[in-house]
N, C-alpha and C positions, 0 to 999 in steps of 0.2 A: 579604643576607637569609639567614639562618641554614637549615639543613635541619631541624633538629634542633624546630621545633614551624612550626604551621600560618603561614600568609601573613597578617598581622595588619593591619585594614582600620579605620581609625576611619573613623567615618560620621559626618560633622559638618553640624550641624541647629539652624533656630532663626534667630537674627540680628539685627539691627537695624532690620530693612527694616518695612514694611506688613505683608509676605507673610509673617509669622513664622509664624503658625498654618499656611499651606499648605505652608510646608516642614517642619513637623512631624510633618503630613499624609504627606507624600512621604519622609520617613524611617519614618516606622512601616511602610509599604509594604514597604518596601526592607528594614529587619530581620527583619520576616516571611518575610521570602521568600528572603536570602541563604543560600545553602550551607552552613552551618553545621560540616559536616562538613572541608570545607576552610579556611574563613577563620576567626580568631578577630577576633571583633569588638568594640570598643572605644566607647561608644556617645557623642559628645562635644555636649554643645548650647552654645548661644552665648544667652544673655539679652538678652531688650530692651535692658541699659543695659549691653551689649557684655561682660559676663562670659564666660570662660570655665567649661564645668563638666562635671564627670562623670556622666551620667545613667543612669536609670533604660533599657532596653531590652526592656521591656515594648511591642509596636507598640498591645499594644490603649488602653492609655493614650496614644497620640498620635494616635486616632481624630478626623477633623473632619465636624460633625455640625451640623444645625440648632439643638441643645440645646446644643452645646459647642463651645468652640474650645480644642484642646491648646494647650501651651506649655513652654516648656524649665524655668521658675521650676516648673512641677506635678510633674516625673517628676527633678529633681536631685539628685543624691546631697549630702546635709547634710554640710559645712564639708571639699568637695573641689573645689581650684580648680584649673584647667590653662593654660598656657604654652606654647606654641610658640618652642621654643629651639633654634640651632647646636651644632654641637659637631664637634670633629675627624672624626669618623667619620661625618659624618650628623646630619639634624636629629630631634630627637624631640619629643613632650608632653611636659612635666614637669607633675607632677602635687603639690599642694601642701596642706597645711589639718593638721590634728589628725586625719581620719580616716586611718585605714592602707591607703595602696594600694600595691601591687606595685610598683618603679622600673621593672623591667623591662615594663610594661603599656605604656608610652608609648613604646615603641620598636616603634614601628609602620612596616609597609613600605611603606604609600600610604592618602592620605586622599581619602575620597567625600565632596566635599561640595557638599551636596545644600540647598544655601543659593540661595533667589530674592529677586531686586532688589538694591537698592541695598545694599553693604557687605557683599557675599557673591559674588554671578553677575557685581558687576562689575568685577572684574578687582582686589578690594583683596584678599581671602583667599587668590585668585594667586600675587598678590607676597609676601605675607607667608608662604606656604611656600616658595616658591623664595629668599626671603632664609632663610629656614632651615635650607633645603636636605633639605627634607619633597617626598618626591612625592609628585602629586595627578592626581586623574581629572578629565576634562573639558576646555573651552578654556582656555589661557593668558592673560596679561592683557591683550594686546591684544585679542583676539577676544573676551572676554569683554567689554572694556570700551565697543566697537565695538558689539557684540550688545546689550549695555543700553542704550546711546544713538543712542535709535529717528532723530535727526537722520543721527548720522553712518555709521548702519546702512545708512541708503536710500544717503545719500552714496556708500556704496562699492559697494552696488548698483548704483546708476545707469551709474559708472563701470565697472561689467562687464558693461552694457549689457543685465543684467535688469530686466523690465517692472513698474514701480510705482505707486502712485496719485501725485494729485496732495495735498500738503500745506503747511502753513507754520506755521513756528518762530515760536513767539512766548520770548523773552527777558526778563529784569528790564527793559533797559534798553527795549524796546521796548511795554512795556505802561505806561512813564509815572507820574505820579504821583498824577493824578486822573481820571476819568470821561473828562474834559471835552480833557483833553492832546492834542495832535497826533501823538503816539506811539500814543496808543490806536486814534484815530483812522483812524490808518494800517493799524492791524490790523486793523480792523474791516472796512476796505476789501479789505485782501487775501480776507480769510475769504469776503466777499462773492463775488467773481471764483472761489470755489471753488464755490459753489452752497450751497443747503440740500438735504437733512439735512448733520449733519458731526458727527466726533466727534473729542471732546477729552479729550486724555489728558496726563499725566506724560510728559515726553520719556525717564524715565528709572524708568520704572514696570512693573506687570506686575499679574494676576490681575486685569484690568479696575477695578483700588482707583484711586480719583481719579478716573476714566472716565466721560464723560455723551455722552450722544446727543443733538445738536442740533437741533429742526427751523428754529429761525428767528433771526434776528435778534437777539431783544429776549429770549435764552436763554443767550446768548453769553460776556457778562459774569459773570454768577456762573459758567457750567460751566468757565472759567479760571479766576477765581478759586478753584473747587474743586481742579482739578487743580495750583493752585501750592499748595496747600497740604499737597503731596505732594513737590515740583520746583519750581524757581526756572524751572527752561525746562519749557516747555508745545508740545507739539504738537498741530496741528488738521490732521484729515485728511479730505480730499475723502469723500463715502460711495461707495461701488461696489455697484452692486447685483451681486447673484448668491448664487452658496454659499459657506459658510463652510469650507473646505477643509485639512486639515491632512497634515502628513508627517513622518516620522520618520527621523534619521539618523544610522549611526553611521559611525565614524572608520575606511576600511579596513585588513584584517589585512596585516601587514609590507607597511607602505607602498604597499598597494594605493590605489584611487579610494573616495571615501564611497557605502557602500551604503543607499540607499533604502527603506523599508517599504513596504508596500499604503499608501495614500491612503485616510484618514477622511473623513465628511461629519460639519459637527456639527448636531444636527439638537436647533432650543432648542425649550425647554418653551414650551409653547403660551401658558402666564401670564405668560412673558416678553416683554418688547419688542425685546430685542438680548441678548446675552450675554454678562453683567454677569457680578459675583463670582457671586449667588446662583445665578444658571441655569449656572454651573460646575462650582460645589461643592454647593451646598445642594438642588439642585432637580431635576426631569426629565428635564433636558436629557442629551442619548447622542451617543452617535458610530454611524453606520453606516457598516460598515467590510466589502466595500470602499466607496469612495464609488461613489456610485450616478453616474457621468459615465462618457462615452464612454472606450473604452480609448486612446483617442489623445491624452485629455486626461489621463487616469491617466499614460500615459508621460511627456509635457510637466512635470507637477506633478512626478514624483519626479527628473526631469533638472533640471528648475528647485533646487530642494531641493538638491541634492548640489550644483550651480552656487552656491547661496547660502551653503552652508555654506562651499566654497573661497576664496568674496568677501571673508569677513572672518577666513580663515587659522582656521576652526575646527579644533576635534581633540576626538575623545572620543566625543560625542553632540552631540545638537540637535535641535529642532523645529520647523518651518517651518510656515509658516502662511500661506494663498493666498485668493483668492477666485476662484470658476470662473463668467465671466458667462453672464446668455443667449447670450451673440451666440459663447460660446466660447473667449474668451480666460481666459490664465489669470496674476492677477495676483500677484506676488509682495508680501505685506504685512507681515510680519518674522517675525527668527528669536529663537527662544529657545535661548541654549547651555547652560543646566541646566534640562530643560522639569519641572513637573509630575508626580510618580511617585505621585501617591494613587491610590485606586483605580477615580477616572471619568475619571483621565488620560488622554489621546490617546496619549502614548508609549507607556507601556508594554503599554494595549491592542491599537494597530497593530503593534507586534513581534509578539505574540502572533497575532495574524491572520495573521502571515507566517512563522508557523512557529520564533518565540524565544521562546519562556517566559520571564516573569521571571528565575528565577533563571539562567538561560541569558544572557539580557541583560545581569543584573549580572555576572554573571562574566566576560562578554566588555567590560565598561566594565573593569573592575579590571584584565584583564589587560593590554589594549592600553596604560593606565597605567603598569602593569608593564614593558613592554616599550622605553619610551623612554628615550632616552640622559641622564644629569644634564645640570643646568646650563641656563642661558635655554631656555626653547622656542624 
């Protein structure tokens, strides 16, 4: 890394996923708010049909609104395409098209990116900078890939003996070929032995897209069928009552333990049933922060949290996500390793409850970045 000009940071947004607009959302956030004065920033989007490109860095045009949803195709810079390439020295962007941009612009010293779901958080933009030999903020690809696949998330949960609900995997090969199949059958059965309500999601999903609330029976069949139409594997999970509880965390300084935020409550909009995409992003729904629970459960939840993030070898950030019942207990329900950064996010509003200011945050994601050794994580 050169001395000789600022610490140059592409922020890469967009993607293939569902979640394109939210993470558009969470990069507008995030340029608003980065240090300017130290980092030059490089603003990079990824299009629905996997484009690379140069964008516009404008946050107020990646604004997500009940009137609009941004996108990488609105804010592009015309006939400028990028590449993630090796080279002797290091990997860079290459930047390509008939418009004139700088070579030296793609010689970036670590990329944020700030890509949710599938083909971004899960461990594929990972890989594809460490084959480039690009570093990047956030978990590695296992962890990342682990943390999008809500099955084998619990999986490594379970085995570190943190407390989860109960669920079942449904599969291609288990949901059969008709209605009527003994495969379907079979699922129908397990869902049953979970109880009603239940919710059913993408095993490999995020922002509640694909997501339905079950109460009975004879609901079951379409709210899978929605959710494969997101996933080929589908998860159905027991309901927990209680609160909706969340946590924030980042990766500690020189190889310290992962530090904890204040614990949120989310507290949905009253027109809502559960909290769906729209009671997320679109609607009333807040966070009270701290959560309003006992301080004994406050401590539980951010030790849990830091335990979850270690279960599946995070690093960077993360977001953790609980439920706090009546009776007290406090359940572990999964993590996110690139959570959310718009501005009714849980993350980056519980740093700020605990004393990190956004750009305080981003600065301490990029460096810790910074400070890792080349080569595999």
């Amino acid at each position: 890394m050169g001395s000789a000009r600022k610490v140059r940071v592409a922020v890469v947004f967009g993607g293939r996923s569902a979640e394109h607009a939210v993470s558009c959302a969470s990069a507008g956030l995030v340029l608003g708010a980065i240090d300017s004065d130290r980092y030059d920033v490089v603003p990079i989007g990824i299009a629905r049909d996997g484009r690379w490109v140069l964008t516009s860095g404008d946050p107020a045009r990646l604004a997500l609104t009940s009137g609009s949803s941004p996108s990488v195709e609105a804010v592009a810079t015309p006939g400028v395409s990028v590449t993630p390439a090796a080279g002797p020295s290091g990997g860079a962007l290459v930047f390509s098209g008939p418009a004139s941009v700088p070579p030296e612009l793609g010689e970036v010293d670590v990329v944020l990116p700030l890509l949710h779901g599938t083909f971004g958080e899960d461990g594929t933009i990972q890989g594809l900078l460490e084959m480039a030999g690009i570093r990047y903020a956030g978990a590695g690809v296992l962890a990342s890939a682990a943390g999008m696949d809500k099955e084998y998330m619990k999986i490594l949960f379970a085995a570190r003996g943190l407390p989860i609900g109960r669920y079942v995997v449904v599969r291609d090969r288990d949901w059969g070929v008709s209605p009527s199949s003994p495969e379907r059958k079979k699922v129908f059965d397990e869902v049953a032995e979970l109880g009603f309500p239940v919710f059913v999601k993408p095993a490999r999903g995020g922002s509640s897209i694909g997501t339905s609330r079950v109460s009975g029976p004879d609901e079951l069949e379409a709210a899978i069928e929605e959710a494969r139409r997101y996933d080929r594997k589908v998860l159905v999970e027991a309901f927990v009552a209680g609160a909706e509880v969340e946590c924030a965390v980042l990766e500690g300084i020189d190889g310290a333990p992962p530090e904890a935020s204040v614990p949120g409550q989310i507290v949905v909009d009253p027109q809502s049933t559960w909290y769906d995409f729209e009671a997320k992003y679109l609607e009333d729904s807040r966070m009270e922060i701290p959560a309003p629970i006992p301080a004994s459960a406050a401590a539980r939840v951010r030790t849990l949290a830091c335990a979850a993030f270690d279960a599946i070898g995070c690093e960077g950030l993360a977001r953790v996500d609980f439920f706090y019942t009546p009776s007290g207990e406090v359940v572990v329900n999964e993590i996110n390793t690139m959570p959310g950064m718009t501005p009714s996010s849980g993350f980056p509003l519980m740093w700020a409850a605990s004393g990190v200011p956004l750009p305080q945050l981003i600065d301490r994601i990029i460096t810790t970045a910074l400070a890792k050794a080349d080569g595999v994580r």
